[in-house]
Backbone bond lengths (Angstrom), bond angles and torsions (degrees), N, CA, C in turn:
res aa  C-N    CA-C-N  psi(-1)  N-CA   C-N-CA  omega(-1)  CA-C   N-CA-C  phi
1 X - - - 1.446 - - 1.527 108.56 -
2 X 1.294 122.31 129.68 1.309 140.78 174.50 2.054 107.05 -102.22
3 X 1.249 119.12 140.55 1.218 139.16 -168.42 1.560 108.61 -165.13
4 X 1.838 103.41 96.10 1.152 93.25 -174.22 1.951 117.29 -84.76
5 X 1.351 99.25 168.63 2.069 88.42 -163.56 1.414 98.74 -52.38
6 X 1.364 119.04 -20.17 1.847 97.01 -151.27 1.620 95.41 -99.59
7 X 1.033 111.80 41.20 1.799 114.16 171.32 1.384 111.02 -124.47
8 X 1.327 110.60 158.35 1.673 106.26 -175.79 1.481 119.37 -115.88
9 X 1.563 123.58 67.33 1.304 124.53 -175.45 1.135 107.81 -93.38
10 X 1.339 109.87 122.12 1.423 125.28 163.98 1.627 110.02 -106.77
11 X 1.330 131.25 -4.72 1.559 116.09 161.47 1.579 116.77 -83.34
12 X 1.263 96.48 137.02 1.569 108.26 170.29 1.573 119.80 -103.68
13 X 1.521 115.72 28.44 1.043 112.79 167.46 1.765 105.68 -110.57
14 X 1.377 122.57 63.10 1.644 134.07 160.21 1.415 116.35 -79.81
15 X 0.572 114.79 125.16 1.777 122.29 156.57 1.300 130.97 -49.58
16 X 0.982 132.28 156.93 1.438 129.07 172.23 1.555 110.88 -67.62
17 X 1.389 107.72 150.95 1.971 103.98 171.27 1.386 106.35 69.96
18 X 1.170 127.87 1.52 1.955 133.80 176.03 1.368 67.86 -75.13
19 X 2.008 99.01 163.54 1.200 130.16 155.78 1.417 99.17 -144.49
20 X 1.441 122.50 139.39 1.944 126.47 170.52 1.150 81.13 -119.70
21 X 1.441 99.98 138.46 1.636 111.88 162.88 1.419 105.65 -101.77
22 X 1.204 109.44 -162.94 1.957 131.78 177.08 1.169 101.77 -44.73
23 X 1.762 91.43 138.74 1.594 88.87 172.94 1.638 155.69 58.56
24 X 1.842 84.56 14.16 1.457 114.46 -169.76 1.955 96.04 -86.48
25 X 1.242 112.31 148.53 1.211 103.25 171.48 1.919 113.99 -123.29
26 X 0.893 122.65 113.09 2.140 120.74 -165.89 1.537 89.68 -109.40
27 X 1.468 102.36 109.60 1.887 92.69 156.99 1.502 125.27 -63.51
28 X 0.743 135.29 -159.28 1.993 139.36 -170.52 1.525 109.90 -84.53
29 X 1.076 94.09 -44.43 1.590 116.50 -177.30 1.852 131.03 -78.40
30 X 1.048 88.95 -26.91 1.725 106.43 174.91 1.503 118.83 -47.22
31 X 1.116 152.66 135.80 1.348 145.53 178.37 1.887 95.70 -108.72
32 X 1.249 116.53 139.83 1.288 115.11 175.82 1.574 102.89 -144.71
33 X 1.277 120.78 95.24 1.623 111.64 171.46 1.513 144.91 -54.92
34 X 0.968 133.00 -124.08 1.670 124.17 -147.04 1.822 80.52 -123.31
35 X 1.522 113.95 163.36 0.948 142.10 -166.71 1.472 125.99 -1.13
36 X 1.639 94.72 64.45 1.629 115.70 171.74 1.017 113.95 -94.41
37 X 1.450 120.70 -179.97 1.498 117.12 -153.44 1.900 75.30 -162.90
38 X 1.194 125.09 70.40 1.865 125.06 125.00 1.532 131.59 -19.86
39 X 1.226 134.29 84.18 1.521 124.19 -154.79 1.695 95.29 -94.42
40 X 0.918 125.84 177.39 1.507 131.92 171.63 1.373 125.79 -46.94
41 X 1.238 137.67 158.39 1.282 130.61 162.47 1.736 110.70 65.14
42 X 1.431 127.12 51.93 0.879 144.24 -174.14 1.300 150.34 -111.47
43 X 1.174 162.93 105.73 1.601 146.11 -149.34 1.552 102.85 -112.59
44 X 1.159 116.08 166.11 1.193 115.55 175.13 1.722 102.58 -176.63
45 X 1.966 104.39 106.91 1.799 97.54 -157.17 1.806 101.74 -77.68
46 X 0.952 99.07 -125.89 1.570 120.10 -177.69 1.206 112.05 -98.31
47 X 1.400 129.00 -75.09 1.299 131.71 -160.17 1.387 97.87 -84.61
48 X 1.526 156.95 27.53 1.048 141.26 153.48 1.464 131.28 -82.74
49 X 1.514 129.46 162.93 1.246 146.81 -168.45 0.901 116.09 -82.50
50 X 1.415 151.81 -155.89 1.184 143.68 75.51 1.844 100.97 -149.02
51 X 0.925 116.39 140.53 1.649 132.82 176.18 1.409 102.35 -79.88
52 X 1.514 105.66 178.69 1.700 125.82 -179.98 1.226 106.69 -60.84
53 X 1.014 118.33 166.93 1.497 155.77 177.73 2.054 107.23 13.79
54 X 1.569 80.72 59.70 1.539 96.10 179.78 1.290 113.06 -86.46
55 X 1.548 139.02 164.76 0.997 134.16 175.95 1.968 106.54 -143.22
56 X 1.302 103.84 110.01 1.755 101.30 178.48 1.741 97.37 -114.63
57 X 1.176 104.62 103.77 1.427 114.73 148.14 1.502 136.59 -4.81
58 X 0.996 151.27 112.87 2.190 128.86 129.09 1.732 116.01 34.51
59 X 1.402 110.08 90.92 1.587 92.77 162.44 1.524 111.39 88.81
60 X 1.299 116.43 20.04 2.008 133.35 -176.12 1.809 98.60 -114.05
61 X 1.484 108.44 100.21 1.695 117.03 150.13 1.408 121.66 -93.07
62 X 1.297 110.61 102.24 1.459 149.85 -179.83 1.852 97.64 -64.87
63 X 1.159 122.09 65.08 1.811 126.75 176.25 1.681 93.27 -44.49
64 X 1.827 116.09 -179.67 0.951 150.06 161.63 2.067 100.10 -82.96
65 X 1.222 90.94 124.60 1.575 114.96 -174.28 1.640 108.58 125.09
66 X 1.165 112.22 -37.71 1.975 105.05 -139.07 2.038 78.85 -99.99
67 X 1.864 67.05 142.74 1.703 87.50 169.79 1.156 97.38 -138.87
68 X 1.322 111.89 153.15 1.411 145.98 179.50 1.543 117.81 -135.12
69 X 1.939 101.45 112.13 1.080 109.94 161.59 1.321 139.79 -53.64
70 X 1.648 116.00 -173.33 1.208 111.31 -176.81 2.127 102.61 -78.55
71 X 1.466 94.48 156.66 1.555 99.98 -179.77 1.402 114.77 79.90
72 X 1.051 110.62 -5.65 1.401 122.02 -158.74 2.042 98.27 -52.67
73 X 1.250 131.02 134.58 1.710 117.15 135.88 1.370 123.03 -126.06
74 X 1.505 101.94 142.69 1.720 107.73 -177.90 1.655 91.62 -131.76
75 X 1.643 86.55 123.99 1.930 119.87 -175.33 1.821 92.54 -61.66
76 X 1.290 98.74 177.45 1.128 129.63 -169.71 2.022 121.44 -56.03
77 X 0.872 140.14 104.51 1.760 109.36 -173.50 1.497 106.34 85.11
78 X 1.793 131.85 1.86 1.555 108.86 179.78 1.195 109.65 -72.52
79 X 1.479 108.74 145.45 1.582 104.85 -178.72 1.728 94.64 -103.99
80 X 1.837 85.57 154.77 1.752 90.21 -173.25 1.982 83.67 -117.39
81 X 1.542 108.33 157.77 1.102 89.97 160.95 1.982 107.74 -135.12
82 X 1.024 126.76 -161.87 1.219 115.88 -140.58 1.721 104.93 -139.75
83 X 1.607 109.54 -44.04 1.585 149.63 -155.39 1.063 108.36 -133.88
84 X 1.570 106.46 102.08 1.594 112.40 150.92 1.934 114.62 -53.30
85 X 0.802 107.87 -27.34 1.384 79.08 -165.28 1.828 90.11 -163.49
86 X 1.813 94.06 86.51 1.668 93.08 -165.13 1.876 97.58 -112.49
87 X 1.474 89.54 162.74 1.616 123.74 -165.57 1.203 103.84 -85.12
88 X 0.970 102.30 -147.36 2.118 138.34 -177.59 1.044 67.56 179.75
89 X 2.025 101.48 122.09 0.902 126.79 137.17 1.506 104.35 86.70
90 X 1.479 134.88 11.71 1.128 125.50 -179.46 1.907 116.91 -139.88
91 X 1.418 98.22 87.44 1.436 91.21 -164.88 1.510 121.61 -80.59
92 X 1.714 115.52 165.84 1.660 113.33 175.14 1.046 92.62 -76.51
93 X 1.575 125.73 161.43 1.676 145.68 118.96 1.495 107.04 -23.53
94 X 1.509 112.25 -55.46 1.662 109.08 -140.69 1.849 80.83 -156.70
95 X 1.070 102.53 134.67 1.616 118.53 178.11 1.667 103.21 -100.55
96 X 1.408 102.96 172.69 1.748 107.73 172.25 1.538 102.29 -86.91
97 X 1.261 108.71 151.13 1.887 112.25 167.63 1.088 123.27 -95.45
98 X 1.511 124.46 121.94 0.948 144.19 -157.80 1.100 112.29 -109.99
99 X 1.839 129.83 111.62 1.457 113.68 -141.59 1.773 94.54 -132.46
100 X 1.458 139.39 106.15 0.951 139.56 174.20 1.647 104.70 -81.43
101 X 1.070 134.21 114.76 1.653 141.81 -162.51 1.577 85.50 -86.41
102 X 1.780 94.06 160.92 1.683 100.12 170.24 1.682 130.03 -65.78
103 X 1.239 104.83 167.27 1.549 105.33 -173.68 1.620 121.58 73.29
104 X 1.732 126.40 -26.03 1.018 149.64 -167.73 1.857 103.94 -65.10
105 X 1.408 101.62 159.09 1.538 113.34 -158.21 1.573 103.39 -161.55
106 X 1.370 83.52 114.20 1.763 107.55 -171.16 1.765 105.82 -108.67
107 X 1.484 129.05 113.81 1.109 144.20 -156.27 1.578 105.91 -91.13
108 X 1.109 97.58 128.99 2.045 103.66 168.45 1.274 110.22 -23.39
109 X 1.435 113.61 125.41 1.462 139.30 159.94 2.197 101.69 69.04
110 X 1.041 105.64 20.12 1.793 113.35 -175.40 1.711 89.25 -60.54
111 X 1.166 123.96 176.27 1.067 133.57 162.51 1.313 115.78 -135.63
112 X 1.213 126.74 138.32 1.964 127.72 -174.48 1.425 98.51 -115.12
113 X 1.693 105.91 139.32 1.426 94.25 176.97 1.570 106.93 -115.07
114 X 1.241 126.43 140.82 1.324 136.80 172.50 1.976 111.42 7.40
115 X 1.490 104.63 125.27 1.506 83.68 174.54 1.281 126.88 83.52
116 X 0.880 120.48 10.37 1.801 128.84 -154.78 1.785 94.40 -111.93
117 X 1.323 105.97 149.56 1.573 109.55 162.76 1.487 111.93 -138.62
118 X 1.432 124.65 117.96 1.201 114.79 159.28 1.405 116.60 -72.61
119 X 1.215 108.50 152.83 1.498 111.37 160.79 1.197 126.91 -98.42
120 X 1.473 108.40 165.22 1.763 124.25 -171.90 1.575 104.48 -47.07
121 X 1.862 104.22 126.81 0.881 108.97 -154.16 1.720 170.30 -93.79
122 X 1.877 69.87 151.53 1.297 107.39 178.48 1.427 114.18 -60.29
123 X 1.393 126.07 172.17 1.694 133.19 166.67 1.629 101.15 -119.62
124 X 0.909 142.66 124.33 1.627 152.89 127.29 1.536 109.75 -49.45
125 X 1.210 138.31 99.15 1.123 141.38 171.61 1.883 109.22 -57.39
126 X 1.598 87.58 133.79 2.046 74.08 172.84 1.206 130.29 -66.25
127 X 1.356 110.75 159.22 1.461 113.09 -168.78 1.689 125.92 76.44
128 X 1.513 104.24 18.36 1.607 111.42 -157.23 1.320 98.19 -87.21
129 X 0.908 139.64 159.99 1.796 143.10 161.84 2.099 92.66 -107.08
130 X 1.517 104.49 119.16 1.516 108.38 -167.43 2.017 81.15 -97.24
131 X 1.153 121.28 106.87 1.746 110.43 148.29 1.242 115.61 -98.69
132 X 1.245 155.76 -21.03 1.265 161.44 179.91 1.470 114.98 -123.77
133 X 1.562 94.14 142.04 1.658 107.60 178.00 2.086 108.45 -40.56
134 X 1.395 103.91 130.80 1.637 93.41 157.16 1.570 120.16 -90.39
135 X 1.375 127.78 171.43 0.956 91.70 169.46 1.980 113.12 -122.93
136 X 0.893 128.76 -118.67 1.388 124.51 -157.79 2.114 100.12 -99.69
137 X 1.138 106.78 122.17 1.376 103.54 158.68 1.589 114.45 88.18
138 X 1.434 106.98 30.70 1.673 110.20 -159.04 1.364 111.95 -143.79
139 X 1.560 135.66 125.93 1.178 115.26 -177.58 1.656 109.05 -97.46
140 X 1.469 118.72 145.55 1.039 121.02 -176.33 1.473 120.09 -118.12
141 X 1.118 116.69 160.98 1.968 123.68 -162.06 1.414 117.51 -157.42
142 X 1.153 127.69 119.29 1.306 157.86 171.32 1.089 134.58 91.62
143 X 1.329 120.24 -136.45 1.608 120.65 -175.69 1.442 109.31 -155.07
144 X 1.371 84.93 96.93 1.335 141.02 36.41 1.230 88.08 -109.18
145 X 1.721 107.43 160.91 1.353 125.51 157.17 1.762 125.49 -36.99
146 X 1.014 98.71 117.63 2.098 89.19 171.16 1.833 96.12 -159.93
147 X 1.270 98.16 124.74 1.718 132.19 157.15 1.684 89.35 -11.25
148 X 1.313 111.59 108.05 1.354 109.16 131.58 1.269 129.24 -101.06
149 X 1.475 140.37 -9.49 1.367 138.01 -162.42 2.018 102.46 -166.57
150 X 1.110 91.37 124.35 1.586 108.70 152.14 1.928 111.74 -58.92
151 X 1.149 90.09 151.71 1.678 97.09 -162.23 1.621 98.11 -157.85
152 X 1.296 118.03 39.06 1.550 145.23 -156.16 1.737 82.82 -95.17
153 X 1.725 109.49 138.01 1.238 127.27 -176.99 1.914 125.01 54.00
154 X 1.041 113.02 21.46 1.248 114.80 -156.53 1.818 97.43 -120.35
């Protein structure tokens, strides 16, 4: 495991073969497995997942709910979100889970909305607005998100 100084991990549940670069931020609580790749400029809350040999991009805040399987990649800038219907100043108890399945592929600057699950993987085209579950083996595109192509055996 690599942890470069200018990041602020305070969880000790990493994996072996992870690397966080600069400016990465891991709350205490986060679980992050074996041969991930943390790129700079990063969040990562408490209650999140993430499986083996994941890869999150430049500019990706990882909220409390969302897990990420193994294989998982999320592009550069995807926004995750957390809150249907959030405040100033008014927090949940308990968020929706936000479940990126294995093999799955989340595209530069996509956006996920609360609750959402991709399926095993799927592609999120960049720039997608995700409102509804995808489901397994399909790449998806725009905004809102909708299936253009089967991606069956691949």
């Amino acid at each position: 495991m690599k942890i470069h100084a200018l990041s602020d991990v305070k969880s000790k549940n990493i994996g072996s073969g992870t690397t966080v670069w600069q400016y990465a931020v891991i709350f205490e609580n986060a679980v992050i497995g074996e041969n991930c790749n943390i790129c700079a400029h990063t969040l990562i809350e408490n209650k999140v997942l993430i499986g083996n040999n994941v890869t999150i991009k430049s500019g990706v805040y990882l909220w409390d709910g969302i897990t990420l399987e193994d294989n998982v990649f999320i592009g550069p800038c995807a926004a995750f979100t957390n809150d249907m219907y959030p405040r100033s100043k008014h927090y949940s108890a308990e968020y929706p889970k936000t479940l990126i399945k294995k093999g799955a592929s989340v595209g530069a600057n996509a956006t996920i909305l609360p609750g959402i699950t991709i399926g095993y993987n799927s592609i999120v085209g960049a720039g997608s607005v995700v409102t509804k579950d995808i489901p397994d083996n399909v790449i998806v595109a725009g905004n809102p998100a909708k299936i253009i192509r089967s991606i069956m055996g691949e």
